[in-house]
C-alpha angles and dihedrals in degrees: 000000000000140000119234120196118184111197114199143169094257097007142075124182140165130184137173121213141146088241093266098115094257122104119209091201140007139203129191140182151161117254112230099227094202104050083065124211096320081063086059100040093051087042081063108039079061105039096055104070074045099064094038092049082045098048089037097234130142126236092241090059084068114099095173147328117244113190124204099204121195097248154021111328127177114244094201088050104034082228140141111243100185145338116211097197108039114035115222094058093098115125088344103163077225096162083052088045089049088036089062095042094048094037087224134100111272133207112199116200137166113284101240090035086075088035095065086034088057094050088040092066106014104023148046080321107057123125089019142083159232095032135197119202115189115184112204108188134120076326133012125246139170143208134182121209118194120200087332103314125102109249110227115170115205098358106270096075144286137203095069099164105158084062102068117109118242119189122248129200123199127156090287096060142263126336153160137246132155132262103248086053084055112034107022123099091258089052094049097049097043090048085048087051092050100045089043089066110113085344110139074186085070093057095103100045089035087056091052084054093056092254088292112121083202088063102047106127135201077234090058098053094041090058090045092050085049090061094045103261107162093211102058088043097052084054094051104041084053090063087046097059097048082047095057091041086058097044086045089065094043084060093046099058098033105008097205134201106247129004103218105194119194132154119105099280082069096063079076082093140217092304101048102034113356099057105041086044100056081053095058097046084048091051089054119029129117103265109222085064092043113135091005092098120052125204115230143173116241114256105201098079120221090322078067085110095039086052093049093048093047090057091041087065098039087055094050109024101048 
């Protein structure tokens, strides 16, 4: 049995499971972004004997703690290298911190690394490789997962997909910006509330938003594309293009089996995001490689990171 912890920007979870992609307890909360990383760690110095009481295991049954962080981590140090969403994380030794709480040894990976580890061998991924995960959430991140083992190039990550630069056009001219200000759900959002701006287009989603622009979600504008707005959909079909693009080039360079996509921009669903996008990626890819990657929603839920965590340890602590 071992204990997974996933560390995020908004969200805290722990779970406890054998690596069979089930999960005997679970335990979830929301981070409190300004009491920094001391608020977390002691979130989960006191949400562990929590879970175990919950789940009704005992500490002995624990065998290790695997932790999936938002953000870039060094596999040689066991160290945090940096959190882009709460300030204090950096080159924190966090798997020797958790390793002294627990009492157990820990292993500390990326966050959407064991994500796409967890639907590689329990998920949308399992009984293929290689495998691309890509996370599309309030930022976009990647993993790739070869033959069931996280690729992770030098030792400090890989996959980064959201980081990739795409080119832009407006009336000045052409430009870059990366993948995750463009596609993710805060990109989205931010470009929706721009483009909102003296629009009489934007009515329907602005009156989902209560008539606020700071309001305006990916879910608005979600709900607004499904009933045909043109707005919403423009917005939308802007961050799928720069998406397909993306995954075109990720084709392009591994070529992987399967492209597994999860994060909460891809509960938009196969008629909203997953089909037009397949279409795009189609129109575009390099065509030797044409037909050989499919395009599929994630299957673990939001534990998809608890579960990653869990298998992580159970690879590198037996």
């Amino acid at each position: 049995m071992y204990l997974g912890i996933e560390i995020g920007g908004t969200k805290l979870q722990l779970g406890v499971g054998a690596d069979d992609g089930k999960l005997r307890g679970l335990w979830r909360g929301a981070v409190d972004v300004a009491a920094g990383p001391e608020g977390i760690r002691r979130q989960i110095v006191a949400a562990v004997p929590e879970l175990l009481a919950k789940a009704g295991i005992d500490r002995g049954e624990l065998r290790g703690v695997g932790i999936g962080f938002g953000g870039p981590v060094d596999d040689a140090t066991h160290t945090v290298i940096k959190s882009h969403q709460i300030e204090g994380w950096d080159h924190f030794p966090l798997a020797e911190w958790i390793a002294e709480v627990v009492g157990l040894p820990a292993a500390l990976g990326n966050d959407a690394d064991v994500a796409g580890l967890a639907e590689a061998l329990h998920g949308a991924g399992k009984g293929l490789s290689p495998i691309f995960y890509i996370t599309i959430g309030s930022g976009i991140g990647g993993g790739f997962i070869i033959n069931g083992e996280i690729y992770r190039g030098c030792g400090k990550g890989a996959a980064e997909i959201g980081h990739l630069r795409i080119p832009a056009q407006s009336p000045q001219g052409f430009w870059f910006i990366t993948l995750e200000d463009i596609a993710s759900g805060w990109g989205i959002e931010s470009e929706a509330r721009l483009q909102a701006t003296d629009n009489s287009w934007a009515k329907q989603v602005l009156q989902r938003a209560g008539g606020q622009l700071h309001n305006i979600t990916v879910r608005d504008l979600a709900s607004a594309a499904a009933e045909g707005d043109d707005f919403a959909w423009a917005i939308l079909r802007r961050a799928f293009e720069s998406l397909a693009e993306a995954i075109c080039h990720v084709i392009a360079l591994l070529c992987p089996r399967r492209i597994i996509i999860g994060g909460g921009v891809s509960l938009m669903g196969e008629k909203l995001l997953f089909e037009p996008l397949r279409r795009m990626v189609a129109e575009r890819v390099f065509k030797p490689f044409a037909g050989l990657t499919d395009i599929v929603p994630a299957a673990l839920g939001e534990e998809v990171v608890v579960h990653g965590a869990i298998a992580l340890a159970h690879k590198h602590l037996v």
